[in-house]
KEBA-441531 format. One line per 4 residues: number of its first residue (from 1); their letters; for each residue x, y, z of N, C-alpha, C. Coordinates in nm, 3 decimals, padded with zeros to 5 digits, always signed. Layout:
REM KEBA-441531
NUM) A) X Y Z X Y Z X Y Z; ... $
***
This chain:
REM KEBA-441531
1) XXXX) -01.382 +02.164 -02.079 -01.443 +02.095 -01.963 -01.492 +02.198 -01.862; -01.603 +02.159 -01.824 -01.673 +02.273 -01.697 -01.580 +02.268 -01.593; -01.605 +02.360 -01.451 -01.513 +02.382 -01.364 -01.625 +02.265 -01.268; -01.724 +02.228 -01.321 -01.835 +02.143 -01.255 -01.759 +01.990 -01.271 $
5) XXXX) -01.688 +01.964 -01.374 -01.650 +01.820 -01.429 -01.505 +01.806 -01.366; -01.393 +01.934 -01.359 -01.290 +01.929 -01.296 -01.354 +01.897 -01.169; -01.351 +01.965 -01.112 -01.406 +01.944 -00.937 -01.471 +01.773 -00.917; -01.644 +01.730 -00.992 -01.654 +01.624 -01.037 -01.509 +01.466 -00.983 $
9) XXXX) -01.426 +01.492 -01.091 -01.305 +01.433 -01.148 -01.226 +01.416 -00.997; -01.174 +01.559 -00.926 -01.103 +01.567 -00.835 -01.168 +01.493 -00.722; -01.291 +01.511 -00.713 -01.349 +01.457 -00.542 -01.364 +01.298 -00.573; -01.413 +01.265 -00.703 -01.371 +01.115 -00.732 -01.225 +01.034 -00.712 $
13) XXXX) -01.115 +01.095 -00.782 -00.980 +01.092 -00.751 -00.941 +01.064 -00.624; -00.971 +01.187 -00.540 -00.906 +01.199 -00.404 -00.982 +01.041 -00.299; -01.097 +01.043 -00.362 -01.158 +00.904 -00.288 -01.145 +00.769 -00.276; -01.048 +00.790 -00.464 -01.039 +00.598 -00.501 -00.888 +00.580 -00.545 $
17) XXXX) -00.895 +00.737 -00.587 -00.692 +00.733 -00.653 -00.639 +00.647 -00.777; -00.748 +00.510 -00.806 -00.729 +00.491 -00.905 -00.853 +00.414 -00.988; -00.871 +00.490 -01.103 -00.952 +00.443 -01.210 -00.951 +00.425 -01.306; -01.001 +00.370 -01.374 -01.014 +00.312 -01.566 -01.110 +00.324 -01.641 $
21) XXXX) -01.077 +00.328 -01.755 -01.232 +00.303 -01.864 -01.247 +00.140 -01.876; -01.156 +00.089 -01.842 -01.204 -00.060 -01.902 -01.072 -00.158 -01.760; -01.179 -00.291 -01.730 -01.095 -00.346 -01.605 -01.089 -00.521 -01.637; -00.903 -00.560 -01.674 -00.887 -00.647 -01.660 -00.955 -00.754 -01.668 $
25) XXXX) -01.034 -00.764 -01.567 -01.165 -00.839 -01.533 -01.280 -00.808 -01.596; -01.319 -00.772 -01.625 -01.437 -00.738 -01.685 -01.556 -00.591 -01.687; -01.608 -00.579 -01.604 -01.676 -00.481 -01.570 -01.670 -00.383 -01.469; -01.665 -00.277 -01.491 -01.627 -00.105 -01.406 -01.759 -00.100 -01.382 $
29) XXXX) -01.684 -00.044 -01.265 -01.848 +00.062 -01.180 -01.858 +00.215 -01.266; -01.984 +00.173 -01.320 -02.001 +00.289 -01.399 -01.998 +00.405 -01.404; -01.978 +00.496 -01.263 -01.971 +00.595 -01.218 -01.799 +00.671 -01.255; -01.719 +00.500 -01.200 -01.567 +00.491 -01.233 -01.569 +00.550 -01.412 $
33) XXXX) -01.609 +00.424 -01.443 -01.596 +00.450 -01.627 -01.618 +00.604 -01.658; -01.761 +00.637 -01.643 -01.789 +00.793 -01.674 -01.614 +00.863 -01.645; -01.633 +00.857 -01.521 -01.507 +00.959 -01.504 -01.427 +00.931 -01.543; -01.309 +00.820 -01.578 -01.228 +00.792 -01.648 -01.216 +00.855 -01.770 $
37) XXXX) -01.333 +00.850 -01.840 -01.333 +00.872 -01.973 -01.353 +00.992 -02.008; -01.410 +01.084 -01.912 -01.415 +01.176 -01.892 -01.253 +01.285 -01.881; -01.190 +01.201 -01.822 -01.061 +01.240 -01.763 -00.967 +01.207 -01.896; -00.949 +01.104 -01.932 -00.937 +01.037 -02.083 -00.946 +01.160 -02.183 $
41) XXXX) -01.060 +01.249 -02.213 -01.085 +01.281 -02.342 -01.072 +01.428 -02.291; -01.050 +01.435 -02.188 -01.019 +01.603 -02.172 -00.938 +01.689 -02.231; -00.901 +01.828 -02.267 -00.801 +01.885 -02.335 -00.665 +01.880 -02.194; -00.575 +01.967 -02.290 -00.445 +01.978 -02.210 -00.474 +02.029 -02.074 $
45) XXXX) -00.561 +02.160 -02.152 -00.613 +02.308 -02.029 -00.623 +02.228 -01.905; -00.750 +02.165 -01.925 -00.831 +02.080 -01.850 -00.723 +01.981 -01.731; -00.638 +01.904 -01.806 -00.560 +01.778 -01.759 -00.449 +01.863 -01.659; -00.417 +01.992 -01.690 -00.287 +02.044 -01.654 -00.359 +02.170 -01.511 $
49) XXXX) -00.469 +02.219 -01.531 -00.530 +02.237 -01.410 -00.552 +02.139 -01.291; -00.607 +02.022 -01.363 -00.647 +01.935 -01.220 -00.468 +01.861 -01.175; -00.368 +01.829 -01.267 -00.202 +01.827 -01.235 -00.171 +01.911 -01.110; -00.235 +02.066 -01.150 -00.197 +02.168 -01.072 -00.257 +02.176 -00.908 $
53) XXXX) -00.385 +02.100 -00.889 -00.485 +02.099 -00.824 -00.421 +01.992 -00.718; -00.393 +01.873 -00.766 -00.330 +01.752 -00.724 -00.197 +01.836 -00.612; -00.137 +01.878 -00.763 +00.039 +01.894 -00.694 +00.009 +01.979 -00.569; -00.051 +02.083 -00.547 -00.057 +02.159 -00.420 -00.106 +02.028 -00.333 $
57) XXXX) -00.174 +01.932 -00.397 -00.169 +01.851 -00.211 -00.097 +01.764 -00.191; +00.001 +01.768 -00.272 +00.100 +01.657 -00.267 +00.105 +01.522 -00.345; +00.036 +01.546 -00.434 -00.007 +01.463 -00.509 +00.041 +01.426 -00.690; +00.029 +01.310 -00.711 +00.105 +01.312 -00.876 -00.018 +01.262 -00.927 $
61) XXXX) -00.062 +01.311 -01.037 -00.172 +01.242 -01.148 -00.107 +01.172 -01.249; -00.120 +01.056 -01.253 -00.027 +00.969 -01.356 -00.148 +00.861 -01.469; -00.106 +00.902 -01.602 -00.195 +00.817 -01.692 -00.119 +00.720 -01.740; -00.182 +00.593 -01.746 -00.149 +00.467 -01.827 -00.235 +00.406 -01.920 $
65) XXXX) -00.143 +00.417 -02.037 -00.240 +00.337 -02.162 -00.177 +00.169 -02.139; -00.255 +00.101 -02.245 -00.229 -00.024 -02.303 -00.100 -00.074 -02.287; -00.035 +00.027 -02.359 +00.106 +00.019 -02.454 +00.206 +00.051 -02.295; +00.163 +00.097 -02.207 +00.218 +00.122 -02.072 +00.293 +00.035 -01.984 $
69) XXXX) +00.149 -00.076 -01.953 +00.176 -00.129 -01.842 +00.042 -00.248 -01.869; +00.104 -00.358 -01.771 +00.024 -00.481 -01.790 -00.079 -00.451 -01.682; -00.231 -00.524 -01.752 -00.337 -00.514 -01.633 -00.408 -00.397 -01.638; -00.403 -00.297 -01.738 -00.520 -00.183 -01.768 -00.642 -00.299 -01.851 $
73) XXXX) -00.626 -00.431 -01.887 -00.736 -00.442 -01.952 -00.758 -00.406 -02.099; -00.679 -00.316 -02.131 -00.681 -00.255 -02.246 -00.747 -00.109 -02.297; -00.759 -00.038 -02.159 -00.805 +00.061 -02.144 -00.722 +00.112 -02.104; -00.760 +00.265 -02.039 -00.657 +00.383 -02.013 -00.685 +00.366 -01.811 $
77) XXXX) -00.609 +00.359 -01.774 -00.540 +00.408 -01.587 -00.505 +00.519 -01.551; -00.585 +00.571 -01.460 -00.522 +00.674 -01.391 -00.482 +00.663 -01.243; -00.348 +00.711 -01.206 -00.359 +00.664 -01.050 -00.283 +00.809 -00.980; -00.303 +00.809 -00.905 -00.355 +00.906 -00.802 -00.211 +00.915 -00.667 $
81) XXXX) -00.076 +00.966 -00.715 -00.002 +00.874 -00.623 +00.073 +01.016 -00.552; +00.093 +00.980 -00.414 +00.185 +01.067 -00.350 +00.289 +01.135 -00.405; +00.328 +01.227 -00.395 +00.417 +01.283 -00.439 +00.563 +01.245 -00.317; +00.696 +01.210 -00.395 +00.812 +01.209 -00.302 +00.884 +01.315 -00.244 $
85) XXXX) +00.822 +01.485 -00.240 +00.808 +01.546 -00.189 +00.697 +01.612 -00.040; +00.625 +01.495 -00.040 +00.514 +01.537 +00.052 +00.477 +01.384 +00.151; +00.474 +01.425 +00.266 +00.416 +01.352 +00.351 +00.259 +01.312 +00.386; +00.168 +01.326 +00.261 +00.056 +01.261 +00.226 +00.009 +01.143 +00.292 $
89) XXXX) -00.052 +01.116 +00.402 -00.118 +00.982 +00.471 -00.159 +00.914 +00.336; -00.181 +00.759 +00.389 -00.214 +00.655 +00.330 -00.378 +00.658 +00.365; -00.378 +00.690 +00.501 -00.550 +00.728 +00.578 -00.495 +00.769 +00.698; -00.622 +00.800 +00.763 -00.577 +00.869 +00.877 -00.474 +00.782 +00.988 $
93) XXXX) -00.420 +00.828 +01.084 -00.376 +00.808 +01.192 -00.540 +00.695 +01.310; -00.640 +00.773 +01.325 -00.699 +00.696 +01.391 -00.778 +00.597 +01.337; -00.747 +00.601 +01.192 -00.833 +00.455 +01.136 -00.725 +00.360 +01.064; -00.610 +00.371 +01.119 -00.487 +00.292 +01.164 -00.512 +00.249 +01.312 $
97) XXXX) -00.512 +00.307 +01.395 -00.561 +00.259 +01.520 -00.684 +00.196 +01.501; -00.780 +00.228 +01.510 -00.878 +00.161 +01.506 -00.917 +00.069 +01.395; -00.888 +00.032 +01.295 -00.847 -00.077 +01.226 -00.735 -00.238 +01.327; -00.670 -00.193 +01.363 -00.525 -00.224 +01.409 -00.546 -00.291 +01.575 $
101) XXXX) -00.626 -00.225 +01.683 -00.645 -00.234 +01.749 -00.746 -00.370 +01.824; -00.673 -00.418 +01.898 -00.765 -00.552 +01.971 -00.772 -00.533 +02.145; -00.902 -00.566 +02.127 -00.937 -00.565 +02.253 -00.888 -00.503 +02.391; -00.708 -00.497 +02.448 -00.619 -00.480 +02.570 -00.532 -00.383 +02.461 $
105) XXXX) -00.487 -00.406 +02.320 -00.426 -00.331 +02.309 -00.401 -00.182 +02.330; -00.262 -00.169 +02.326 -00.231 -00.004 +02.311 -00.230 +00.033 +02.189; -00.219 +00.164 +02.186 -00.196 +00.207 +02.059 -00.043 +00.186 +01.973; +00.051 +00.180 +02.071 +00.175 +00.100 +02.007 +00.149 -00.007 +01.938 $
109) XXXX) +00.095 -00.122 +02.008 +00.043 -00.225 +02.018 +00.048 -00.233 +01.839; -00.108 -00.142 +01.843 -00.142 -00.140 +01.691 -00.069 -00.132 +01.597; +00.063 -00.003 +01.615 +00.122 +00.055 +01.519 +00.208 -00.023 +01.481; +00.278 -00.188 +01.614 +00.328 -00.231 +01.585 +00.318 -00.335 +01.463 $
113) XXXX) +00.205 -00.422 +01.518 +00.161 -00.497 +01.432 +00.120 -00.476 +01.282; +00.094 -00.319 +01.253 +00.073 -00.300 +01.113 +00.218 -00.261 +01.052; +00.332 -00.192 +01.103 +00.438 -00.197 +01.060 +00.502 -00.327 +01.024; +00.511 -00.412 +01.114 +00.545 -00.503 +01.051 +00.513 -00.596 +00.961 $
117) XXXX) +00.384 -00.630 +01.006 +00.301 -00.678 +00.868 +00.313 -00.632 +00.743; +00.364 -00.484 +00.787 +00.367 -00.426 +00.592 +00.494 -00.476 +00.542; +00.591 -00.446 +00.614 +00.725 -00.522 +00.589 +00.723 -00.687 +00.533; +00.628 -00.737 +00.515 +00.594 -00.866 +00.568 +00.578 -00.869 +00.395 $
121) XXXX) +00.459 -00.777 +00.394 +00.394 -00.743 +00.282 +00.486 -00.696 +00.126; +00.557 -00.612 +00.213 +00.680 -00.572 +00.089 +00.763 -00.707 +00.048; +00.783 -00.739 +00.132 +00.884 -00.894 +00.113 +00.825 -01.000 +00.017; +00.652 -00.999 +00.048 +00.563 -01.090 -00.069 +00.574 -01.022 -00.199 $
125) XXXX) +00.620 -00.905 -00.217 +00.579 -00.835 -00.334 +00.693 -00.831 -00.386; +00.803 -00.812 -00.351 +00.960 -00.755 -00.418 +01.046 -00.900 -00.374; +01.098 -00.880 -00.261 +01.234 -00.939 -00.227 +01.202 -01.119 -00.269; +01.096 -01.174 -00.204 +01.105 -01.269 -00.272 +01.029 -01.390 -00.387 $
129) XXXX) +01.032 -01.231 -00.457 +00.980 -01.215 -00.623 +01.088 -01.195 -00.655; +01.228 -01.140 -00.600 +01.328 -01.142 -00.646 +01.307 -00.990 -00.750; +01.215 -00.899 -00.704 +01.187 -00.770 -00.798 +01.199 -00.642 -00.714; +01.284 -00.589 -00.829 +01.309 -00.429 -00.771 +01.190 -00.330 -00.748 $
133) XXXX) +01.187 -00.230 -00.663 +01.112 -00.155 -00.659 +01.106 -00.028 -00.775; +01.181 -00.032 -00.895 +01.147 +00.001 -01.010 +01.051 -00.076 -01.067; +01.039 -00.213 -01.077 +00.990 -00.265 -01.164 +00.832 -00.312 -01.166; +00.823 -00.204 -01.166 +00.632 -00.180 -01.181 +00.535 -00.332 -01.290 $
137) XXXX) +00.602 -00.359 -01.368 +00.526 -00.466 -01.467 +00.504 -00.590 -01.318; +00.548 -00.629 -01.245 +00.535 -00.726 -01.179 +00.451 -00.734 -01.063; +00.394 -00.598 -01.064 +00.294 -00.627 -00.979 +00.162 -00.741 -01.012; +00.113 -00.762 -01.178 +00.052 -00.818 -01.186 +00.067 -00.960 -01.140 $
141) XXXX) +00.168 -01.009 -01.106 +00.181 -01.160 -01.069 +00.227 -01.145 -00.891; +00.163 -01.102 -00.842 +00.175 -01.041 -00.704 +00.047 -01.086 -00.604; -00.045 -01.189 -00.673 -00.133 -01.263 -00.616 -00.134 -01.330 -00.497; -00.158 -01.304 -00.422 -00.164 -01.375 -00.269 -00.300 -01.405 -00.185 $
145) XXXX) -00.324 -01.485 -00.099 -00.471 -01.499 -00.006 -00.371 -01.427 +00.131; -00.521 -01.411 +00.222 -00.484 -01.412 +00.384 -00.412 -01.490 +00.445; -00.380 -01.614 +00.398 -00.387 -01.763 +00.432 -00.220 -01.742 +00.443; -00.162 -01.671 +00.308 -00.008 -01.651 +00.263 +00.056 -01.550 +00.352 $
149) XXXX) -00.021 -01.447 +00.387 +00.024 -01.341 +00.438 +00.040 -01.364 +00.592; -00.065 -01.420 +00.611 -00.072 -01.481 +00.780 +00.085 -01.620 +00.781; +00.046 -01.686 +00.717 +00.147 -01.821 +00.701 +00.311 -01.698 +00.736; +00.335 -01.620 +00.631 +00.456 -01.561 +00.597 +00.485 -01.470 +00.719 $
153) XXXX) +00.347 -01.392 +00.779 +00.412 -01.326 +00.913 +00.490 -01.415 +01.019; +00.375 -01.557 +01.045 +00.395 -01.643 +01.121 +00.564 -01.715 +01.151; +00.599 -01.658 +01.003 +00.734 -01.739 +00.972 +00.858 -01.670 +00.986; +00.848 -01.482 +00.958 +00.885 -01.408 +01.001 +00.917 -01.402 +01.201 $
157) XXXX) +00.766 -01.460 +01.212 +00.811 -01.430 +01.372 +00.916 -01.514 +01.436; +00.910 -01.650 +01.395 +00.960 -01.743 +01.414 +01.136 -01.736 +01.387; +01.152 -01.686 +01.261 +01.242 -01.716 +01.216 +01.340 -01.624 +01.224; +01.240 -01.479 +01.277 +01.353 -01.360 +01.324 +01.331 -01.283 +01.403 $
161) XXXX) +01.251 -01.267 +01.468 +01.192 -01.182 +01.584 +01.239 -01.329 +01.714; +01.193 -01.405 +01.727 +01.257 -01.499 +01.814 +01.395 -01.535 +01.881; +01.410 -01.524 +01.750 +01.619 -01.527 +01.775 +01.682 -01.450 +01.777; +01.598 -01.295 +01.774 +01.669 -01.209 +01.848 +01.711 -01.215 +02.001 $
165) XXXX) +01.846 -01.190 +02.013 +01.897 -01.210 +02.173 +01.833 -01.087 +02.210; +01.767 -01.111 +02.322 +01.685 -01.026 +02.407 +01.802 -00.884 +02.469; +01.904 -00.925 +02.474 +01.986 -00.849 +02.525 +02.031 -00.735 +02.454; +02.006 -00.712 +02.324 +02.051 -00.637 +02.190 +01.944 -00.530 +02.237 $
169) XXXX) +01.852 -00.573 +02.268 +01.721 -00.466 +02.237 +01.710 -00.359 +02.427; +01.732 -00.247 +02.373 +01.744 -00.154 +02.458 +01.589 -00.133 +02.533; +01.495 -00.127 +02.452 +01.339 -00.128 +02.495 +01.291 -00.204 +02.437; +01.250 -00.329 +02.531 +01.165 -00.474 +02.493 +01.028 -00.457 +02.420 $
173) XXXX) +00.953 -00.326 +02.424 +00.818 -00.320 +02.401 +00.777 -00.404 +02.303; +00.836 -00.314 +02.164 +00.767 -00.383 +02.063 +00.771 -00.542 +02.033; +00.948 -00.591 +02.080 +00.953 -00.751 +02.087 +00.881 -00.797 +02.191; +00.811 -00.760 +02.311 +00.702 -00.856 +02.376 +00.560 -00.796 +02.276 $
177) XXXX) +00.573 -00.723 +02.224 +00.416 -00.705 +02.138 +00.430 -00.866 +02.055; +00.552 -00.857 +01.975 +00.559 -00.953 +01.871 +00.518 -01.121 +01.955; +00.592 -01.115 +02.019 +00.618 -01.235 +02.115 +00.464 -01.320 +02.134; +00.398 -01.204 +02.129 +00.258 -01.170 +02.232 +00.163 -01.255 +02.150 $
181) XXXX) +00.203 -01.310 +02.008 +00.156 -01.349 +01.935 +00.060 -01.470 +01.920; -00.073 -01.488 +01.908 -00.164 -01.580 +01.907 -00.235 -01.636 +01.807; -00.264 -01.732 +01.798 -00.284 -01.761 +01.643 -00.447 -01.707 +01.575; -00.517 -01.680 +01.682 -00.640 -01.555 +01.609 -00.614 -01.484 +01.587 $
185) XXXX) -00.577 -01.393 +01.684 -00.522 -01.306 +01.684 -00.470 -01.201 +01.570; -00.360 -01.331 +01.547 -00.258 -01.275 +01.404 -00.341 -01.271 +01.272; -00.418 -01.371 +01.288 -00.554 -01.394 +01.203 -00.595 -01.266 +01.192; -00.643 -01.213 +01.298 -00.768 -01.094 +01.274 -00.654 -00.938 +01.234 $
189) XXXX) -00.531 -00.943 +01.314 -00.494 -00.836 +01.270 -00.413 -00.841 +01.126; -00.391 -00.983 +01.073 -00.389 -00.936 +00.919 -00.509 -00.898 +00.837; -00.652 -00.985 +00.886 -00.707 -00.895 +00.809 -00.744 -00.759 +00.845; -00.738 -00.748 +00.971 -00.757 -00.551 +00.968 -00.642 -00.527 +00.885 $
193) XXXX) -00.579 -00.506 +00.891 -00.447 -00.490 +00.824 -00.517 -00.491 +00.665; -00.520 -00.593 +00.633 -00.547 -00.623 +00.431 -00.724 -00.516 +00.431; -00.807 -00.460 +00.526 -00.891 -00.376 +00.524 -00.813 -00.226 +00.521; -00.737 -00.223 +00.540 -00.646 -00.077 +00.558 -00.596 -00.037 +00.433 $
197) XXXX) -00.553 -00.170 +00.347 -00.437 -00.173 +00.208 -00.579 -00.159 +00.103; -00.669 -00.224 +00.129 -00.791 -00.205 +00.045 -00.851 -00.032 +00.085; -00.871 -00.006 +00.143 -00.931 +00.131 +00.150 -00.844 +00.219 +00.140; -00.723 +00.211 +00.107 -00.597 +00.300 +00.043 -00.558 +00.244 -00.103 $
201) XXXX) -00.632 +00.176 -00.123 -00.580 +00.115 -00.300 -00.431 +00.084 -00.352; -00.424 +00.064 -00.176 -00.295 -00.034 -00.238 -00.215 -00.175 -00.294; -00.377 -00.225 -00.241 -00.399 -00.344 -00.282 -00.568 -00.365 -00.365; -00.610 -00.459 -00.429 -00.667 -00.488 -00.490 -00.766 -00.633 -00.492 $
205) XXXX) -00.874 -00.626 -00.429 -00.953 -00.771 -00.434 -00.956 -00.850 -00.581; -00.908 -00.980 -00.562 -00.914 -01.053 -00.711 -00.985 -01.139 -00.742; -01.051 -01.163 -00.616 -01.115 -01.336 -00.581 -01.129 -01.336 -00.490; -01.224 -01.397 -00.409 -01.265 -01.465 -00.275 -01.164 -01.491 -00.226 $
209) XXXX) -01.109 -01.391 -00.075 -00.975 -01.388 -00.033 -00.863 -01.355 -00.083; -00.851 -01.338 -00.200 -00.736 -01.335 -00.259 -00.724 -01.162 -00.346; -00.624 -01.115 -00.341 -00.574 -01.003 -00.334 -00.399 -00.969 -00.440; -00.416 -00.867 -00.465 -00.223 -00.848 -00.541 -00.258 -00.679 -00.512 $
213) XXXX) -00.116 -00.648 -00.523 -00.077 -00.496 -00.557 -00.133 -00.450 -00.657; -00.151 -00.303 -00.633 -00.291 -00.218 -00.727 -00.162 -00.176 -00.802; -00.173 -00.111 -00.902 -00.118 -00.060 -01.009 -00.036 +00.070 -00.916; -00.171 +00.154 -00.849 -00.134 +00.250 -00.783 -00.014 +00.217 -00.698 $
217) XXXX) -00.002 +00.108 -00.630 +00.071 +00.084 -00.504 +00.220 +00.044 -00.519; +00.201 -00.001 -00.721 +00.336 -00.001 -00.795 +00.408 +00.104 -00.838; +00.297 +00.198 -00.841 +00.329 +00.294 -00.948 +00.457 +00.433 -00.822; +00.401 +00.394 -00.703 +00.386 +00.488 -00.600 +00.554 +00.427 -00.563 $
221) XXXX) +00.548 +00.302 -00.511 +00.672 +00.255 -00.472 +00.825 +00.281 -00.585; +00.783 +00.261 -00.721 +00.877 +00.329 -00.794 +00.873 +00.459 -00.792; +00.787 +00.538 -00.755 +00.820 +00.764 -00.744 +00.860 +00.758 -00.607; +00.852 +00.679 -00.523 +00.910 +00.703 -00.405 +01.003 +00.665 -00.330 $
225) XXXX) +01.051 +00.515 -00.360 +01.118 +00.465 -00.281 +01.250 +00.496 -00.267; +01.307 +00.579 -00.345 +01.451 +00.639 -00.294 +01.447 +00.754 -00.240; +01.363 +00.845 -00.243 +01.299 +00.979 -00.130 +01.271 +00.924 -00.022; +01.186 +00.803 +00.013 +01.145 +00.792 +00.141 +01.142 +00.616 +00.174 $
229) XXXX) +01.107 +00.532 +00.092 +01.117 +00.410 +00.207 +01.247 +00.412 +00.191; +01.376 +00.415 +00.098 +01.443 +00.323 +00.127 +01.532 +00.379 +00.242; +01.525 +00.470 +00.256 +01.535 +00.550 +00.416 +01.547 +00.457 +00.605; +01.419 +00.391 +00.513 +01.383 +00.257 +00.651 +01.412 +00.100 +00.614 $
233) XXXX) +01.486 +00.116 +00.499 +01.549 -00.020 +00.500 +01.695 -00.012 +00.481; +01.744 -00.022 +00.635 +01.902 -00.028 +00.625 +01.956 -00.179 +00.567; +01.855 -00.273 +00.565 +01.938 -00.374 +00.527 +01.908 -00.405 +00.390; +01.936 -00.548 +00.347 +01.885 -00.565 +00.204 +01.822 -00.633 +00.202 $
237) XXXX) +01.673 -00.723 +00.278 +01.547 -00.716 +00.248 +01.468 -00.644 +00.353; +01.258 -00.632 +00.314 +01.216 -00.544 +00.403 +01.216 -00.634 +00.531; +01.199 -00.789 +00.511 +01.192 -00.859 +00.651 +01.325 -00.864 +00.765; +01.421 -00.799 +00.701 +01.558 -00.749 +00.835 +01.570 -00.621 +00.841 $
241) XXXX) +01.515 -00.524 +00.724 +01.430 -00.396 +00.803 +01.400 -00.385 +00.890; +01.273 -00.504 +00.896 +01.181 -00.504 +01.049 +01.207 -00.516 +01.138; +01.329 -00.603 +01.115 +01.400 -00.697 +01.238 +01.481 -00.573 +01.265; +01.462 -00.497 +01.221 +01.592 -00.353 +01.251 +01.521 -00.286 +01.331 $
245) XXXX) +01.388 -00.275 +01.284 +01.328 -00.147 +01.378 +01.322 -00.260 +01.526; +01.291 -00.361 +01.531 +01.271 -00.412 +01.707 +01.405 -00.367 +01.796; +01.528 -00.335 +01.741 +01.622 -00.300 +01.799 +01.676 -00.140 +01.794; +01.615 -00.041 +01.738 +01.630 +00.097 +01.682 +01.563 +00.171 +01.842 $
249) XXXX) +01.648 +00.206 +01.913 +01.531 +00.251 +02.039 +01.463 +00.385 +02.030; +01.491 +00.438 +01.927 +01.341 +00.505 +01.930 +01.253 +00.471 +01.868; +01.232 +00.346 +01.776 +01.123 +00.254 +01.731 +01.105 +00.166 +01.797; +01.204 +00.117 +01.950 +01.101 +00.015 +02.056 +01.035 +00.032 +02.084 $
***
């Protein structure tokens, strides 16, 4: 392979993190396919340079065949996943803010509302799927709309951010952020929010509104989650996590 096709390979990678020769659904963006297959039919030399290329940025190159994992389609996957040694962004810091951000908000504001929403998010995907964060096959039945995710924050707020006794919490901030809650509002910052999980490939468009966990976003949560999330979940689901950080005072 040229040092033209490595490089090629890498600046594609670093952009989408995950690609295929062949998709579930039907048809790849052909640019995707090329490279896939490209990446696919390479020698060792080749595969174990761009490994090497990855790992200095913190990064794991991981291939999936058929025989792997459900939802390649029947083609070969490559995904593109953090390493549990490295503190690798998802995207930047200010297109978290500015994604995140409405109108009066602060920048807390923002950080709040997407933290918890993700928590929100983990809970649709694992806890009550009743699935471990080993168990990568289940992302494919991980299908959800806006409609679910909004409904499920809504219910979260209600059902545990509310009944927190105000008195527990050393700095009110983030529980009057939550409080603060409006029903557009919550609307618009889940979908900034589900625009954030899409341009990090951690999620996946399936249908008009409707969305599941990318392969990548499975693949990532099993190499990582005992290095680093489960770090932030003192309890045993992510939705009393959350409810953990409103009372943690250096996360008020």
């Amino acid at each position: 392979m040229r040092i033209q096709d490595v490089g090629r390979i890498h600046g594609y990678l670093i952009r989408h993190r995950q690609i295929g020769t062949k998709s579930e659904r039907g048809g790849v963006d052909k640019e995707e396919r090329a490279i896939a297959i490209s990446l696919r039919d390479a020698g060792p030399e080749a595969k174990a340079l761009l490994r090497q290329l990855f790992e200095g940025q913190g990064l794991v190159l991981h291939e999936f065949g058929e025989s792997d994992v459900k939802g390649t389609g029947g083609g070969t996957v490559f995904v593109l996943a953090r390493s549990p040694e490295s503190r690798v962004p998802f995207f930047g810091y200010e297109q978290l803010i500015f994604n995140m951000k409405q109108n009066n908000d602060t920048q807390a504001d923002a950080k709040t509302w997407f933290v918890h929403i993700w928590f929100v998010l983990l809970d649709l995907f694992y806890t009550s799927r009743q699935r471990g964060p080993a168990e990568m096959q289940g992302y494919v039945d991980t299908t959800f709309t806006t409609d679910v995710l909004v409904q499920s924050v809504r219910k979260y707020l209600y059902d545990h951010v509310r009944k927190i006794d105000r008195q527990s919490i050393l700095d009110t901030s983030v529980y009057e952020t939550l409080l603060s809650e409006k029903k557009k509002r919550l609307e618009r910052y889940c979908s900034s929010f589900l625009e954030l999980m899409l341009d990090a490939h951690l999620i996946e468009r399936r249908g008009v509104d409707t969305y599941r966990q990318s392969l990548l976003s499975a693949y990532e949560m099993k190499l990582n989650f005992d290095r680093q999330l489960a770090l932030l979940l003192p309890s045993a689901t992510p939705i009393d996590a959350a409810h953990a950080l409103l009372i943690t005072p250096e996360d008020a």
